[in-house]
C-alpha positions as CSV (number, residue, x, y, z in Angstrom):
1,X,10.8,9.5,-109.8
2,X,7.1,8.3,-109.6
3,X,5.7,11.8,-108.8
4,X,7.0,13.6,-112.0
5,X,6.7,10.0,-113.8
6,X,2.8,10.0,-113.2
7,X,2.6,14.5,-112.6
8,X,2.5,14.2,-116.9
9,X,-0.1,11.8,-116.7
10,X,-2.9,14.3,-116.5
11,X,-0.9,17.7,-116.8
12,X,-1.8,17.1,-120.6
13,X,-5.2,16.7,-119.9
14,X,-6.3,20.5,-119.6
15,X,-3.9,21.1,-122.6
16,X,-6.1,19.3,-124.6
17,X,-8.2,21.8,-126.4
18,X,-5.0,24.4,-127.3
19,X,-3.1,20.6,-128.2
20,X,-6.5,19.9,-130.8
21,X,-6.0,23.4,-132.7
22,X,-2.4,23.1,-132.3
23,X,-2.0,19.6,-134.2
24,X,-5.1,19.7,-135.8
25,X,-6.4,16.3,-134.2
26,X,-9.8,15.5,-132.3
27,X,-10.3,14.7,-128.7
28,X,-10.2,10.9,-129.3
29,X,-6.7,11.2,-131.5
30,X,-5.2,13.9,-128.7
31,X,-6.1,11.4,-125.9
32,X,-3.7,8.7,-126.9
33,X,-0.8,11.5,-125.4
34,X,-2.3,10.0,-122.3
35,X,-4.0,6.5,-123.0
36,X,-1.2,5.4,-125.1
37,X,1.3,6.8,-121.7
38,X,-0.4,5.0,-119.3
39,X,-0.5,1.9,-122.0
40,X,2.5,1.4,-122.3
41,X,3.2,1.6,-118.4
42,X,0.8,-1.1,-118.3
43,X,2.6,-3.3,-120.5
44,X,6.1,-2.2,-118.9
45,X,4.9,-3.3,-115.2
46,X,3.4,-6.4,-116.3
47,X,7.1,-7.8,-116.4
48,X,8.3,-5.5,-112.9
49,X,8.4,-9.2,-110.9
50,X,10.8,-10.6,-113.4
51,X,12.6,-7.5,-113.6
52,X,12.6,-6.8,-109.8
53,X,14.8,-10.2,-109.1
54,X,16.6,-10.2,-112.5
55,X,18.3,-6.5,-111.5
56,X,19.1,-4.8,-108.8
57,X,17.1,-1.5,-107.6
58,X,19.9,0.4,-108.7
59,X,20.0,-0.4,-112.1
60,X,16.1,-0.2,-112.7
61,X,16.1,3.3,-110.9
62,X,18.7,4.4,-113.1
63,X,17.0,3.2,-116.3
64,X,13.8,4.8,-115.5
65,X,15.1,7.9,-115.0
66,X,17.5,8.3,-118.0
67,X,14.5,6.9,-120.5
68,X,11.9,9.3,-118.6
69,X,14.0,12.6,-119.4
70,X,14.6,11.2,-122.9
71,X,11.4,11.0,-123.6
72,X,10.6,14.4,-122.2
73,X,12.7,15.6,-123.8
74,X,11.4,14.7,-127.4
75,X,8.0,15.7,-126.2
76,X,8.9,18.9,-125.1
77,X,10.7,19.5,-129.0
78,X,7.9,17.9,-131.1
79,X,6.3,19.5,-133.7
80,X,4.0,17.4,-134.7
81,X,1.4,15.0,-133.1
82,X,3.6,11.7,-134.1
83,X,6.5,13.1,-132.6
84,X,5.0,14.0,-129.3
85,X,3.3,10.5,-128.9
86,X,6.4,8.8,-129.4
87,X,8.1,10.9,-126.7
88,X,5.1,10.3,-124.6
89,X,5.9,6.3,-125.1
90,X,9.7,6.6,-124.5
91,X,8.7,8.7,-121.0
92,X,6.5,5.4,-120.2
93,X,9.1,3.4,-120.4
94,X,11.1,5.0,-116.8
95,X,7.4,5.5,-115.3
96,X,6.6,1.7,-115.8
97,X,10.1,0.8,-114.2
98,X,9.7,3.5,-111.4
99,X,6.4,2.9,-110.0
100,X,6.5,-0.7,-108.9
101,X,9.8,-0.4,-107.9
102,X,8.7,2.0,-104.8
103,X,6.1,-0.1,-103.7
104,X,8.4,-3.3,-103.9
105,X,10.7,-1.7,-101.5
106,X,7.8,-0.8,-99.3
107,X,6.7,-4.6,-98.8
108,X,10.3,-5.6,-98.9
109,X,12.0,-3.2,-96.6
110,X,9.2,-2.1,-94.0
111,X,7.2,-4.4,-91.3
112,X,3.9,-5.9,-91.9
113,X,2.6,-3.6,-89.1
114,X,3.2,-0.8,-90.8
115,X,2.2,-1.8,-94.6
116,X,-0.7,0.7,-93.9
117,X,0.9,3.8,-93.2
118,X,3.8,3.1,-95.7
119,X,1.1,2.3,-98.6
120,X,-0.4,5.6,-97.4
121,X,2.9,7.6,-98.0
122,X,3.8,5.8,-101.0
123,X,0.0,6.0,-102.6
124,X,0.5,9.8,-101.0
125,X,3.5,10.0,-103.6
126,X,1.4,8.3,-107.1
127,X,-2.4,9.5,-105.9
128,X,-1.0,13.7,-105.7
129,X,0.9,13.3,-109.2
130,X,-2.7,13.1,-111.1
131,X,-4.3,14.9,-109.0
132,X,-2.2,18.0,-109.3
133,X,-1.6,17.0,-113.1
134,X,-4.6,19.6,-114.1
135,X,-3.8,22.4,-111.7
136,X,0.5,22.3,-113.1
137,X,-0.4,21.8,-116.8
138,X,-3.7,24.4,-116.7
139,X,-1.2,27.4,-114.8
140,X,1.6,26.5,-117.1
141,X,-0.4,26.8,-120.7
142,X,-2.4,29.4,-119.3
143,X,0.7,31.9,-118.5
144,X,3.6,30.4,-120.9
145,X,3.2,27.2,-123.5
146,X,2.7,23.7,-122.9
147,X,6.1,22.9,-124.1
148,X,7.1,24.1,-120.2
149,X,5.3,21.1,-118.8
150,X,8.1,18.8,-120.2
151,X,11.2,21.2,-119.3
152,X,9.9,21.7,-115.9
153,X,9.8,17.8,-115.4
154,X,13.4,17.7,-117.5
155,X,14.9,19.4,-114.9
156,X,13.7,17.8,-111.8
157,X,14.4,14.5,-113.5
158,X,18.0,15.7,-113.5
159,X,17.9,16.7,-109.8
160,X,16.6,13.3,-109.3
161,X,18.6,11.2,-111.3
162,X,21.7,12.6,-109.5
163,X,20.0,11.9,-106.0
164,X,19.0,8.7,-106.6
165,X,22.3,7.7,-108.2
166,X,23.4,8.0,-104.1
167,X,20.6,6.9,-102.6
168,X,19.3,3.8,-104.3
169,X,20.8,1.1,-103.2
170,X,21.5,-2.8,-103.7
171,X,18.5,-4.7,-101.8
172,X,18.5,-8.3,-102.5
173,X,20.8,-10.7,-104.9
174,X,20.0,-10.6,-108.7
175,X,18.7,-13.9,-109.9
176,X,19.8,-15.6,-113.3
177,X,16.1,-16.3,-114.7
178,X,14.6,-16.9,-118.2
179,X,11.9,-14.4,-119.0
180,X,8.8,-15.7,-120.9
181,X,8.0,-13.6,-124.2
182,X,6.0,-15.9,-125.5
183,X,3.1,-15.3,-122.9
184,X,4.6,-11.5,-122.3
185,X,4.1,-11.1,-126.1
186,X,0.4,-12.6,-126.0
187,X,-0.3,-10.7,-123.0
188,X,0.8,-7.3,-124.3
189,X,-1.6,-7.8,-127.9
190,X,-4.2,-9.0,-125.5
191,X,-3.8,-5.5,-123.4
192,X,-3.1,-3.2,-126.6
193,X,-6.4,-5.4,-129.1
194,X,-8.5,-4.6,-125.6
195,X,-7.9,-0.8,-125.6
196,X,-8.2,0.0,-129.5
197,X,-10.8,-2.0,-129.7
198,X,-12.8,-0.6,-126.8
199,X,-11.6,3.1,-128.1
200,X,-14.1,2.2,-131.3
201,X,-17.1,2.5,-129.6
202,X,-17.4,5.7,-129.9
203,X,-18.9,4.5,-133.4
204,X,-21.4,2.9,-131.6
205,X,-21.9,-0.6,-131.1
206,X,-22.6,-1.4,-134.6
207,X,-19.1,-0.9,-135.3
208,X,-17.4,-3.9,-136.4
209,X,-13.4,-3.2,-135.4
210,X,-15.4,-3.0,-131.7
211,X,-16.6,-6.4,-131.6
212,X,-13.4,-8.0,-133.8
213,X,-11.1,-6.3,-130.8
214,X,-13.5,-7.7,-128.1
215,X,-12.9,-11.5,-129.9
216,X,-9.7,-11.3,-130.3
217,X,-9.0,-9.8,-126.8
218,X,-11.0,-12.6,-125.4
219,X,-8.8,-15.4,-127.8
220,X,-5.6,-13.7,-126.8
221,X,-6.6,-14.0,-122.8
222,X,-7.3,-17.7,-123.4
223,X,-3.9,-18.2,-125.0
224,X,-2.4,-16.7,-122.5
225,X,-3.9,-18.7,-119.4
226,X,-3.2,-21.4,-121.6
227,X,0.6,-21.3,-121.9
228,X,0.8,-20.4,-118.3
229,X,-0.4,-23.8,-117.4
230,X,2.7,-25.5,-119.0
231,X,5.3,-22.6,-118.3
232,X,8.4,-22.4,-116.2
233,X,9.9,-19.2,-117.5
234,X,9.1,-16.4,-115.2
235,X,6.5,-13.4,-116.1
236,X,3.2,-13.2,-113.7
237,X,2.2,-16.5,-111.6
238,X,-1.7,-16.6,-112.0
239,X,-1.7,-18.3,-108.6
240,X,-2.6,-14.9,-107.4
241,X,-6.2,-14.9,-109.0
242,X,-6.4,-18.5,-106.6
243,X,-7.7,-16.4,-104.1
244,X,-10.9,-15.1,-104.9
245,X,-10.9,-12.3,-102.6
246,X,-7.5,-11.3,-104.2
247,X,-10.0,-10.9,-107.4
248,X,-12.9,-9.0,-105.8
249,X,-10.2,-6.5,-104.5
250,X,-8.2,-6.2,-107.8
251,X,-11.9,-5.1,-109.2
252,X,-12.7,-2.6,-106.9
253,X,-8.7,-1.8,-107.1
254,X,-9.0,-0.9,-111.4
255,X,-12.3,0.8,-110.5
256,X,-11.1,3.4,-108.6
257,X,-8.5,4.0,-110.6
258,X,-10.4,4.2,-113.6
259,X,-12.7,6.2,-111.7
260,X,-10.1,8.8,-111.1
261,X,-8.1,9.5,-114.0
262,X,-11.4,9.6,-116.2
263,X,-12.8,12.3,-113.9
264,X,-9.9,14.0,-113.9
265,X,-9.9,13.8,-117.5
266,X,-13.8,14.9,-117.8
267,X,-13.8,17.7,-115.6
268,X,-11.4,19.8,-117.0
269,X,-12.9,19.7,-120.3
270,X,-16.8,20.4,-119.0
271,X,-15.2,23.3,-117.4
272,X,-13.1,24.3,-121.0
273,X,-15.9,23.5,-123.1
274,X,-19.0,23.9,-121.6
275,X,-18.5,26.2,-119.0
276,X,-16.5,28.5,-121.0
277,X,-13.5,28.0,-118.3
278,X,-9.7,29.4,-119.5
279,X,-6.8,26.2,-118.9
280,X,-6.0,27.9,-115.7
281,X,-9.5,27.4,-114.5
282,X,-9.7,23.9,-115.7
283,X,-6.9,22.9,-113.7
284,X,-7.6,24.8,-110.4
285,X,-11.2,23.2,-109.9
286,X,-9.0,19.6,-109.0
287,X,-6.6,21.5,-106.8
288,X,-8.7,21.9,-103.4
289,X,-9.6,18.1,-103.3
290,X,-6.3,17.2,-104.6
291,X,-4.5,19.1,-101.8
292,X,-7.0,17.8,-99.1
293,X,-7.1,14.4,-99.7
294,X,-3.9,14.1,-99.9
295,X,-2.8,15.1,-96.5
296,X,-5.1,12.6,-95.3
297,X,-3.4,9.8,-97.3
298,X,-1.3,8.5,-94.8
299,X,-3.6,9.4,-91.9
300,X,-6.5,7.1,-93.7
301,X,-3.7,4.2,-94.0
302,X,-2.8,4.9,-90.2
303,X,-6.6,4.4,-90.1
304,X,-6.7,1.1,-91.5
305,X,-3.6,0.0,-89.2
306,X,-5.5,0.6,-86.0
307,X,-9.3,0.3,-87.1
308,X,-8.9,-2.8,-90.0
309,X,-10.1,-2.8,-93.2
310,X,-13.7,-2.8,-93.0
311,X,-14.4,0.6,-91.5
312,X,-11.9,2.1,-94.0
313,X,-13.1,0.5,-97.2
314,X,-16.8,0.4,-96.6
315,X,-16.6,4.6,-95.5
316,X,-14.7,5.7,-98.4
317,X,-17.0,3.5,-100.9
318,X,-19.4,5.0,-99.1
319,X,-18.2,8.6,-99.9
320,X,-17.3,7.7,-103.7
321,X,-20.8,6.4,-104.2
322,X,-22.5,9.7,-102.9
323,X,-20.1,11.8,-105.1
324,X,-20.3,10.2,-108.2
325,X,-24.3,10.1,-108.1
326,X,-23.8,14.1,-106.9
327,X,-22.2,14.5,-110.2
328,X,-24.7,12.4,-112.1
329,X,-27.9,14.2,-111.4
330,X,-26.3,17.8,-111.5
331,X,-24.5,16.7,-114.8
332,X,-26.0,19.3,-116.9
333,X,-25.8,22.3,-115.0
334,X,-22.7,21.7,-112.7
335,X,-21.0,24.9,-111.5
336,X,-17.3,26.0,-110.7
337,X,-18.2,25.7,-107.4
338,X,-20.0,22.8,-107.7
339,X,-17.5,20.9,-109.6
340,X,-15.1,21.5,-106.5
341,X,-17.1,20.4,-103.9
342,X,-17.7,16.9,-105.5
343,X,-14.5,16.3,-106.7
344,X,-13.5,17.0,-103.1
345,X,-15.3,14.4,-101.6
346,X,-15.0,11.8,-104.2
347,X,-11.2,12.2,-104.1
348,X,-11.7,11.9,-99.9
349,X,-13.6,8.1,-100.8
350,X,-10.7,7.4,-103.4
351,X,-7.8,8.1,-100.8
352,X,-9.7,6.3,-98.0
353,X,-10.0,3.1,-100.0
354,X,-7.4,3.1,-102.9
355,X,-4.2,2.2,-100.9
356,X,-6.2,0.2,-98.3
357,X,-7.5,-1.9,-100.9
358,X,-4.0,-3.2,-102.2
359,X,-2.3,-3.7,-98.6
360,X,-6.0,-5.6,-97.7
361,X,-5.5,-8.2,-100.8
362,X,-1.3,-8.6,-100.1
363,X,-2.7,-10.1,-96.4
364,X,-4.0,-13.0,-98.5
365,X,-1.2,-14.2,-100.3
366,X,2.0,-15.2,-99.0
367,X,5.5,-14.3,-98.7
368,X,6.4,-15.8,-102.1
369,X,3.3,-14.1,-103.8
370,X,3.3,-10.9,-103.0
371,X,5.8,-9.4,-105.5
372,X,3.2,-10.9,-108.7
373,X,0.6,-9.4,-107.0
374,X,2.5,-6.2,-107.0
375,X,2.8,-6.5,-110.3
376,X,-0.9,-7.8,-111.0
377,X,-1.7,-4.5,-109.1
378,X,-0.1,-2.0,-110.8
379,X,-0.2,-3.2,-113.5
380,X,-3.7,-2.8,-113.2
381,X,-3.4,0.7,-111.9
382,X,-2.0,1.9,-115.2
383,X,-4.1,-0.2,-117.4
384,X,-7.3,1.0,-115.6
385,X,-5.5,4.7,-115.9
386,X,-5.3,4.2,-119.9
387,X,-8.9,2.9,-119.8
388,X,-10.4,5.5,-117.6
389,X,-9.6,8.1,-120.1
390,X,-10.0,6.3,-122.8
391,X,-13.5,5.3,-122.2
392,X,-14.4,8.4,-120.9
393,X,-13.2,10.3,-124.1
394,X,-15.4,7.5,-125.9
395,X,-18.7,7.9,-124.2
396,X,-18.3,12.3,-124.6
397,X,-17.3,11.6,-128.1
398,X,-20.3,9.4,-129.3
399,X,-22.4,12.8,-128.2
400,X,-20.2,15.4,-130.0
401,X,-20.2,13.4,-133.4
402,X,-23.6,14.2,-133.8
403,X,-25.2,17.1,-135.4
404,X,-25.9,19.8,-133.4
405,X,-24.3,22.7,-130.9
406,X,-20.3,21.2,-129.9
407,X,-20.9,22.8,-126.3
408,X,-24.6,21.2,-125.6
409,X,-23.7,18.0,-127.1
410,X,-20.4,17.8,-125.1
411,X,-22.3,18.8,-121.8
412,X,-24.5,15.6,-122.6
413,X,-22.1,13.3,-123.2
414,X,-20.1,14.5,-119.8
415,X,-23.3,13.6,-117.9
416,X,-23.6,10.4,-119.7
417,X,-19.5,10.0,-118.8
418,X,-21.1,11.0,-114.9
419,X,-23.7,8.3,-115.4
420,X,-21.1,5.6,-115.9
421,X,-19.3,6.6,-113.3
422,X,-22.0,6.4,-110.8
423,X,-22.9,2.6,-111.7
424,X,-18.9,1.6,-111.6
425,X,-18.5,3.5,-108.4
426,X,-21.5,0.7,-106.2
427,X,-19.8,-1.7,-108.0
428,X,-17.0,-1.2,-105.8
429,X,-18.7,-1.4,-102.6
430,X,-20.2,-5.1,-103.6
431,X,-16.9,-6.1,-104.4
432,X,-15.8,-4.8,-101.1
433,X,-18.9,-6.6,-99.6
434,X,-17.8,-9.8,-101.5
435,X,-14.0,-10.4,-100.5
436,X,-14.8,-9.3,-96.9
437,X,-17.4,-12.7,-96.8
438,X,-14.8,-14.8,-98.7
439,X,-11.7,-13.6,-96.3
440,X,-14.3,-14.5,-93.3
441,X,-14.6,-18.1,-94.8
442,X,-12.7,-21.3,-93.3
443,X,-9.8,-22.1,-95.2
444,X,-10.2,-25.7,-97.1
């Protein structure tokens, strides 16, 4: 249910330029399919600890699947751009349910010991969805119509459903406790304010909606850490963020994963638009690194359980940093070939680290914490998702509003996208650097 939950997460993304002509829209409107998805995941999983003890895995399996092939369903009828978004939303809604729920049962059912290689196999599930996302949308568009995408994923979601009607089963008690909407509500706007504001500045940073979303985000934050101080209802417990190595590795966590679905949204579209590449094309550059690093997602948690977290984390940084800055100073004149070979290796780093990271930061909290830090975690994953390709779409699209040739000005504004990129990706090996000296610290 996660794979095909998250396998529509970037399947549109190669689409893009036959969705623009098809709905008439721009590449900031037609990204929302995929901003406004990953969203609204965001804003599903920040509630996944309440809802983990309030219902049984059963019931939350269930729900996800029926609302997923609802909403695919819509999608794959929609005529217009509206239509097709809302699907997209509805689809959310089973994704955000699905995706915490596995890794729950991984820290619930399996032994500490082996949180590494079961992270890897779960991460191996959710990190090969994206990935293959280009190469499944670009060979479907390419030799039928984008419509396929969602009946392809209608059907396994049947198959699915009807499996994991048997399989799921009942894991722990339900607990009869009050959910908090006041701080859900205030949390949500301050998520949602964040992202449409932040999508403005591709107006530049003159634009006042930019800097009214960035004060409002910032008020709706305070609120919310406000109410949580006097609140007994249960959403998120910010005791998590007391650990300050907790922090440095959710940081690193929503870099990576911002990292990756923007890439993954970039590079298909330099190879569409400036390289003159057909959808099929697109898609196919992000298969080898998909495929490759993917095998090695368990073997790099099995890594972590037998070498620790310092050898995995600093090496795949390491890698990340090297490809992003490959991409950065080749930005303007990347090949086929080229775009391969880096993608390869950056997706190498992102497997080495990106599952390491979260089992690292649950090894700091305890028993009673680790199912909000679940939740702060993935809920992160998606949000950074949304904002990967968000921002991304931003930075290209300050270049191609101006005058001049569409394919030079889009090449530009991919390297600038490249340039980002390569700053974010050493900011996750200092964060790396910093919770490995805070973990290393006496406790008080």
């Amino acid at each position: 249910m996660g794979f095909i939950s998250i396998l529509t997460e970037t399947s549109l993304n190669v689409t893009f330029p036959t969705l623009m002509k098809i709905f008439k829209v721009s590449l900031g409107t037609i990204q929302w399919t995929t901003t406004g998805y990953l969203l609204m995941i965001a804003v599903i999983i920040i509630a996944s600890s309440y809802l983990n003890e309030r219902f049984l895995a059963r019931q939350l399996f269930l729900t996800a699947a029926i609302t997923f092939i609802l909403g695919s369903l819509i999608c794959g009828l929609a005529n217009s751009f509206p239509v097709l978004l809302i699907g997209r939303l509805i689809s959310s809604f089973g994704a955000g349910l699905s995706i915490p729920l596995l890794f729950n049962l991984v820290v619930e059912l399996m032994p500490r010991s082996r949180w590494g290689f079961w992270m890897g196999i779960a991460g191996l599930v959710i990190a090969l969805a994206p990935a293959l996302g280009p190469t499944f949308g670009g060979t479907v568009i390419y030799y039928w119509n984008w419509r396929l995408i969602f009946h392809i994923v209608i059907g396994i979601g049947v198959i699915v459903l009807i499996l994991g009607a048997f399989a799921v089963e009942k894991y722990h008690p339900k607990k009869n406790i009050s959910f908090d909407w006041g701080r859900y509500v205030v949390i949500v706007l301050a998520l949602v304010v964040f992202n449409l504001g932040f999508n403005q500045i591709e107006n530049g940073l003159t634009d006042i909606w930019f800097w009214l979303g960035m004060i409002a985000t910032a008020f709706l934050v305070w609120l919310f850490i406000h109410l949580s101080k006097t609140s007994t209802k249960k959403l998120v417990n910010l005791a998590v963020f007391k650990c300050k190595a907790f922090i440095y590795a959710l940081i690193a966590y929503f870099s990576l994963q911002f990292i990756n679905i923007g890439i993954s949204f970039v590079l298909p579209n330099y190879a569409q638009i400036v390289g003159g590449s057909t959808s099929l094309i697109g898609g196919l550059i992000l298969l080898p690194g998909s495929i490759i690093s993917s095998i090695f997602n368990p073997i790099f948690g099995r890594f972590y359980d037998t070498h620790g977290a310092k050898v995995a984390l600093y090496t795949g940084s390491i890698m990340f940093i090297i490809a992003s800055v490959l991409f950065m100073i080749f930005g303007l004149n990347l090949t086929t070939i080229m775009l391969m070979i880096f993608y390869t290796v950056l997706m190498l780093g992102h497997r080495m680290c990106f599952n390491n990271t979260m089992a690292e930061a649950m090894k700091v909290q305890t028993n009673q914490m680790r199912t909000d830090a679940t939740a702060v975690f993935e809920t992160t994953q998606q949000y950074a998702g949304s904002m990967g390709t968000a921002v991304t779409a931003a930075i290209i699209s300050i270049w191609q509003n101006r005058a001049g040739n569409y394919r030079v000005l889009t090449n530009q504004g991919s390297e600038a996208a490249f340039c980002f990129i390569a700053i974010l990706s050493i900011v996750i090996l200092f964060c790396y650097w910093k919770m490995f000296s805070l973990e290393n610290k006496p406790k008080d």
